[in-house]
N, C-alpha and C positions, 0 to 999 in steps of 0.2 A: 455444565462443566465437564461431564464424564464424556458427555458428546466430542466436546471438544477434543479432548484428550486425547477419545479414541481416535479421532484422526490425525492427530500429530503424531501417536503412536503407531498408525500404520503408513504415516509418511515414512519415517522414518529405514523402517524394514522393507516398506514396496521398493520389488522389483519390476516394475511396470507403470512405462509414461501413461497409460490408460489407470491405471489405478490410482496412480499421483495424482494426475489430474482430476480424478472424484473425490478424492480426500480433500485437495485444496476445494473444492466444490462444498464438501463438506464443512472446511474451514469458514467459508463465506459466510453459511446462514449460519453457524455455530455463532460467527462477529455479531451480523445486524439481532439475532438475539440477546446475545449478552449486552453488547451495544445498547440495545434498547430493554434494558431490564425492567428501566423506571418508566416504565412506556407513559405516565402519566404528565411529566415534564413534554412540554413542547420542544425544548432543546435537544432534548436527550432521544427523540422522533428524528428527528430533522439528521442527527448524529451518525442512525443507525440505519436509515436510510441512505444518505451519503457513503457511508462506507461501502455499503451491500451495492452498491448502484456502482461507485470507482471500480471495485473487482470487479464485477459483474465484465463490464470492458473491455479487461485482459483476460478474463475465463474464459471471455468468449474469440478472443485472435489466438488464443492458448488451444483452443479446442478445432480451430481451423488447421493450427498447423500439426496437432495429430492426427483429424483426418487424412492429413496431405500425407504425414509419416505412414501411416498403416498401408496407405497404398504404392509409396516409392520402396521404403522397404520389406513389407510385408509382414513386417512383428514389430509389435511396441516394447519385447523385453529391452532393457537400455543393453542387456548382454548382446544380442542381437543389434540392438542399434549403434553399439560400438563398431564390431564386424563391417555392416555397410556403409558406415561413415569412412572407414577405410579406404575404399574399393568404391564410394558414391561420385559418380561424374553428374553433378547437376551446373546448369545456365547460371551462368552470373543473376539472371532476376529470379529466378525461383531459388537459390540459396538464399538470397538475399532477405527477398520475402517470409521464406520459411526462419531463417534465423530471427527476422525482428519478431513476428509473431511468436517463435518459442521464447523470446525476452518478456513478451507483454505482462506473460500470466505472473513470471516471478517478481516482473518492478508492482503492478498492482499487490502482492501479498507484503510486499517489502518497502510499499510506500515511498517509490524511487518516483522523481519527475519525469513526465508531468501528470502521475495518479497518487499523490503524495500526498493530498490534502485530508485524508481521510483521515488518519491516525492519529492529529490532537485531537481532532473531533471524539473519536473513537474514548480518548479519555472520561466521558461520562458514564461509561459502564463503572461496574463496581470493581474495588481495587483487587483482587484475586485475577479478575479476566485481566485487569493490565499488565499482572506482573507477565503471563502467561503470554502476552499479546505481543510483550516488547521483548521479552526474549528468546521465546520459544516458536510461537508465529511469523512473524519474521524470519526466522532462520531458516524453518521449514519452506517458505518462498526462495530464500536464497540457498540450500541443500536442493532443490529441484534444479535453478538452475548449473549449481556445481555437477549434477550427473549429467546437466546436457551438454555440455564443456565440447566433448571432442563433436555432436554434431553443430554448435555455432562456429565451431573453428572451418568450417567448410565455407563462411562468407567472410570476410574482411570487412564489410561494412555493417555487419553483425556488432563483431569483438569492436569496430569502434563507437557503434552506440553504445555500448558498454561502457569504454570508459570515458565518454562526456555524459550522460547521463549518470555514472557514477561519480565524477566531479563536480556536477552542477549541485547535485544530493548532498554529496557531503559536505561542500564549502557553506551551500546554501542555507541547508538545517540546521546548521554549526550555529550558524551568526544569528538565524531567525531564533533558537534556543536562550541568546545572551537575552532578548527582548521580552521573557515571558514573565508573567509575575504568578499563574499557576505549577505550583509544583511538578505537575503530573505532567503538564505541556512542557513544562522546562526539560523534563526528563528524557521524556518522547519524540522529541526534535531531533534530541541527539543519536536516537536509536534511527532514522531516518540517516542521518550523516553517515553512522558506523557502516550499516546496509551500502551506503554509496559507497565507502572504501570495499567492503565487499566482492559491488557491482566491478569497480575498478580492478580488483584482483582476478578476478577472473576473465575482465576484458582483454586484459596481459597477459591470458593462460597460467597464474598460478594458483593454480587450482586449492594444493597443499596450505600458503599461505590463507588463503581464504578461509579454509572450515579450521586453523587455527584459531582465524581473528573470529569467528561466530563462537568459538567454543569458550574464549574466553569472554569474549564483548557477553554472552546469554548469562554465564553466572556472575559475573560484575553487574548486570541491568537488573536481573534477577533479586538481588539485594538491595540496589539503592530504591527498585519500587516498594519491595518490602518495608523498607523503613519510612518509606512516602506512605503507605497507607497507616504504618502506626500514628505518624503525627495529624495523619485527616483523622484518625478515628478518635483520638485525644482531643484532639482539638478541635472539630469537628470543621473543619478550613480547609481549602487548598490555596489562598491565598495568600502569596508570602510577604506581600506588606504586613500581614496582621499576626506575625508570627516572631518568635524572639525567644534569647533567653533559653532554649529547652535542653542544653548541652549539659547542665546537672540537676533537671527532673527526670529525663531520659536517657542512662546511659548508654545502654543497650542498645537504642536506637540511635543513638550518635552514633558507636562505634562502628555499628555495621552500615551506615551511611558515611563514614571515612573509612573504611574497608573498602566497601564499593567505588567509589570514587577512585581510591588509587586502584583498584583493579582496572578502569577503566583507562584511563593514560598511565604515559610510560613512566612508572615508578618503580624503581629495583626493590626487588623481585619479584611481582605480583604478576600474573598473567597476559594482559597489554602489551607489559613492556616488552616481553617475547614474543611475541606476535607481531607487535610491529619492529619491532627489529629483524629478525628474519626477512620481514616484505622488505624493508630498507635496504639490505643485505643483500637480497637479490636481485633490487629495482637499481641499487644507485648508478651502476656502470652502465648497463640497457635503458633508461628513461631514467635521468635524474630528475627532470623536474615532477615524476611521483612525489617523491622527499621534500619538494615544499608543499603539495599538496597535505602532504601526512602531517609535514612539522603542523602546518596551519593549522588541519583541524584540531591535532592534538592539542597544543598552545588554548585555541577558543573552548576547546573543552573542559580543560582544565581551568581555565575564566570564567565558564558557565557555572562549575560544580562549586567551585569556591564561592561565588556569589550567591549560591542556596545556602551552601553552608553555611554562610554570615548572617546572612535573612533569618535562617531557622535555629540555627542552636548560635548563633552569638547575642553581643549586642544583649539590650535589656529587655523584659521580659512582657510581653503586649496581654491587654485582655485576655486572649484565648488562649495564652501560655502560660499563665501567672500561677494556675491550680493544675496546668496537664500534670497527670500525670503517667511513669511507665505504661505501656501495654501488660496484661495479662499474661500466663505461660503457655496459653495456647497459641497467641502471635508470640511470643518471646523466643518460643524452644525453634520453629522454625527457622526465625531469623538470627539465632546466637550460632543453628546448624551450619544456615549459610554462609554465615561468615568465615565459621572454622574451615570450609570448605575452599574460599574464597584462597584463603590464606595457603591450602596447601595446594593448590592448582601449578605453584612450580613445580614441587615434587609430581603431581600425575605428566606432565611435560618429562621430567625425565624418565619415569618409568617407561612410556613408550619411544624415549630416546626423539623426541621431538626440538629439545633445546639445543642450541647451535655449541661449537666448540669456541674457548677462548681465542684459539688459535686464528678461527677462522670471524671475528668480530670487526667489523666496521670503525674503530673507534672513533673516527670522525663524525658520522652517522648517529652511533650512539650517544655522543657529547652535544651533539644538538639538539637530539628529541627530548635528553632529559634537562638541556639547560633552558630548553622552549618550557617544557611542563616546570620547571620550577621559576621560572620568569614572571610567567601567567599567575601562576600561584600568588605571588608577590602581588604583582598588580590584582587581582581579585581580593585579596586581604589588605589594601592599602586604599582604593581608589571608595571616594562615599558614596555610601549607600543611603540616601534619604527616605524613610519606609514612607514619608507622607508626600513624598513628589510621585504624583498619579502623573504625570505629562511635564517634562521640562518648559520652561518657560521662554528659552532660547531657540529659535527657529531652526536655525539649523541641526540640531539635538532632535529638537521635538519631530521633525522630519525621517529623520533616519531612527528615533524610535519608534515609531508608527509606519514606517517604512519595515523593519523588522518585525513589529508586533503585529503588524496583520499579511504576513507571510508574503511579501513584499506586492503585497494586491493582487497575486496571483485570482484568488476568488473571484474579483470584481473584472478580470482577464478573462476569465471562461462564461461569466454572465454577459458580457460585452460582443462575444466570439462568437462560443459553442453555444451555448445557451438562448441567445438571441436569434441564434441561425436555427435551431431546433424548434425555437416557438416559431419563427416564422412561416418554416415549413410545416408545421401544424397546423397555422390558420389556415394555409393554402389547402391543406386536405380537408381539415373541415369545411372550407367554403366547396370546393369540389365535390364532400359526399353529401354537403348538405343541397345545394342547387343544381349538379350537376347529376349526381347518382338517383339522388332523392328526386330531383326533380322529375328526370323522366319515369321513374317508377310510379309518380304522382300521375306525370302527365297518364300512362298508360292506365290506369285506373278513372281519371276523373273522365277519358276517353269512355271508356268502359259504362260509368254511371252518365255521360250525357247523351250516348247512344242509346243504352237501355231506357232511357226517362224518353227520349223521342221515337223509339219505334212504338212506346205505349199509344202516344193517340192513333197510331195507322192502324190499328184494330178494328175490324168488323166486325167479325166472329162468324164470316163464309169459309166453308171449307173449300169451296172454289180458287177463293182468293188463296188463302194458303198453299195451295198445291199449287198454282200457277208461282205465284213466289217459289216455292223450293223449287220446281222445273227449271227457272230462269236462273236461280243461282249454280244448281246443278250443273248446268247445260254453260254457263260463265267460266268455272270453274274447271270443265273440261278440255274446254278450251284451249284455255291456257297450259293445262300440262301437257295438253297434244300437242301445243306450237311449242313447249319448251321439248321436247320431244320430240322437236323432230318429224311427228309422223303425218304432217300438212302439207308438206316440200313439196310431195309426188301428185297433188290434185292437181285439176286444170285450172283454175282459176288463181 
């Protein structure tokens, strides 16, 4: 964990694409560790592997395209790199290339399609590394790329991977989060979607709105994992069919799980809601159709959380809720902290004079994001929850939940694809170094021993014979580097 830390910590203050980029290097095996705590589960291998292997990916087109930086501009400070982005006349295909490659390294940290599959998985570490994972890991993937802003703005076809890869993310993870019956995965889908509005903000060049929505999207994620790990550690579950009831064993952990939640969409006054109002604000007249992207995700977010919230602290009280009880004051003081925190996130918005003026409000904009989040809400509080329906019995239900719940087969896309294309070309190498490499190094050896095994019987044991042999080879030998040489041309014969 301090491992960790220390490199979020010096993301954070680095002034240097070379130094961000070893920190996030850092980040990686800090993951497939924590990742793999329980190294003793198969699952939880398989987990920590995957993740370490997804980044691995973008670390590595990440680390191609500072190569390429160090030598077009000559310094990796971003101070410096701002300077030549300036004043940078590069080809249409080497911006092009250079900017997808400086995207790679941030969508692999930030779990952006198509290296996204990593971070349910990821949820088998233990709940500390998650909260850590979804709010603050994440962000530092998307904080890298907010300082590379002004050089991807040198490709066009850069800033618009951006924002279809940030729409596909967020619409995506939105819907595949309604589908999850793991807490943690429910939670984590949606930290996937937020990154893609992110990714989006920044494909648009607003930069400012961007580390708005992270500053607030990290302490709202921050808290509803916290309260996720109270009720694993009570309960000892993550699964929310089997949960119930805990809204008056656990108050505390309710509260700061409906704290979190309205921090997370647009609820007045809570930090969300400024944040995305603002992007709204200055998206709707340049690209209005952003603003159904945002109402959407917000809408199914707010459908997602309501729907934990019912499973988990409503509704009557299952097995493993019937005795939880609170967390201790060691998880308590933390999460009563963050919530206080939660709450005053308007006020640090206005102390750095971040929140917009009444004057200048959208109202239109604003009446639909919060009549989207309280719509959802409704329908999330209204529509049944059956804790014992494992699978709908209706086909077309049952489709589109299994369609959702395994991250729309994505998996079984890249096993079909990448996967299949990787093995094949592996047997072909193996078969090439097993018969083709191997072979001849055989051949040249068993060359070797049936040579050796046959001149044995030509043995006399005259030293006649022997010297007559070397003479004849000697004299073969010479031969031939005199005729490669040239020096035979000039005789008469």
């Amino acid at each position: 964990m301090g491992f960790f830390e220390a490199a979020l910590s010096g993301l954070a203050i680095s002034d240097s694409l070379f130094l961000s980029y070893a920190l996030l290097e850092v980040l990686t095996l800090s993951t497939y560790l924590l990742v793999g705590f329980w190294y003793a589960q198969p699952l939880v291998v398989t987990a920590a592997r995957d993740a370490f292997w997804t980044k691995r990916v973008g670390d590595l087109l990440l680390l191609m395209a500072v190569v390429v930086l160090s030598s077009l501009a000559g310094s990796l400070n971003f101070s410096d790199l701002y300077e030549w982005a300036q004043t940078a006349e590069l080809s249409p295909l080497v911006s092009t290339l250079l900017g997808l490659a400086l995207i790679a390294g941030p969508a692999g940290k930030c779990a952006q399609f198509p290296l996204h599959l990593w971070l349910d998985e990821a949820m088998e570490g233990p709940n500390p590394a998650s909260v850590l994972r979804n709010s603050m890991v994440v962000a530092g993937g998307a904080y890298v790329l907010y300082k590379l802003q002004p050089i991807l703005a040198l490709s066009p076809v850069a800033l618009n991977a951006l924002v279809i890869m940030g729409v596909m993310t967020s619409v995506g993870a939105t819907l595949v989060s309604i589908a999850q019956i793991d807490i943690k995965r429910a939670l984590s889908h949606s930290t996937s979607a937020y990154m893609g509005l992110v990714f989006l903000a920044v494909g648009l060049e607003q930069g400012g709105v961007a580390l708005m929505l992270l500053f607030t999207h990290a302490i709202a994620k921050a808290l509803l994992f916290m309260s996720s790990g109270s009720i694993i550690y009570t309960t000892s579950s993550q699964d929310l069919t089997e949960m119930g009831g805990l809204w008056s064993r656990m108050p505390a952990t309710t509260t700061a799980f409906v704290v979190g939640a309205a921090g997370m969409v647009t609820i007045l006054p809570l930090g969300s809601f400024w944040a995305m109002l603002a992007w709204a604000d200055g998206l709707a007249a340049i690209s209005p159709w952003v603003i159904g992207v945002l109402v959407l995700v917000n809408g199914l977010t707010a459908l997602n959380l309501t729907r934990v919230f019912r499973l988990v602290f409503w509704g009557k009280p299952q097995q493993k809720t019937r005795r939880a009880p609170e967390v201790g004051w060691q998880m308590a003081v933390p999460m009563v902290t963050l919530t206080v925190v939660n709450l005053l996130v308007p006020l640090m918005l206005q102390q750095w004079y971040l929140l917009p003026a009444w004057e200048s409000v959208n109202w239109y904009v604003l009446a639909l994001l919060v009549s989207t989040t309280l719509l959802c809400v409704i329908i999330g509080s209204t529509i049944h929850l059956h804790k014992a329906w494992s699978r709908s019995t209706v086909f077309l239900w049952r489709f589109i939940q299994d369609l959702l719940g395994y991250d729309f087969y994505i998996d079984r896309v890249y096993k079909t694809t990448v996967v299949a294309v990787v093995a094949m070309l592996s047997k072909v190498s193996a078969w090439s170094d097993r018969y083709l490499v191997d072979g001849l190094v055989n051949l040249v050896g068993f060359a070797a021993i049936f040579g050796g095994q046959s001149l044995k019987y030509s043995i006399s044991g005259q030293s006649q014979g022997y010297m007559l042999t070397i003479l004849i080879g000697v004299s073969i030998l010479g031969f031939f580097i005199s005729w490669s040489l040239g020096l035979l041309d000039n005789l008469p014969f």
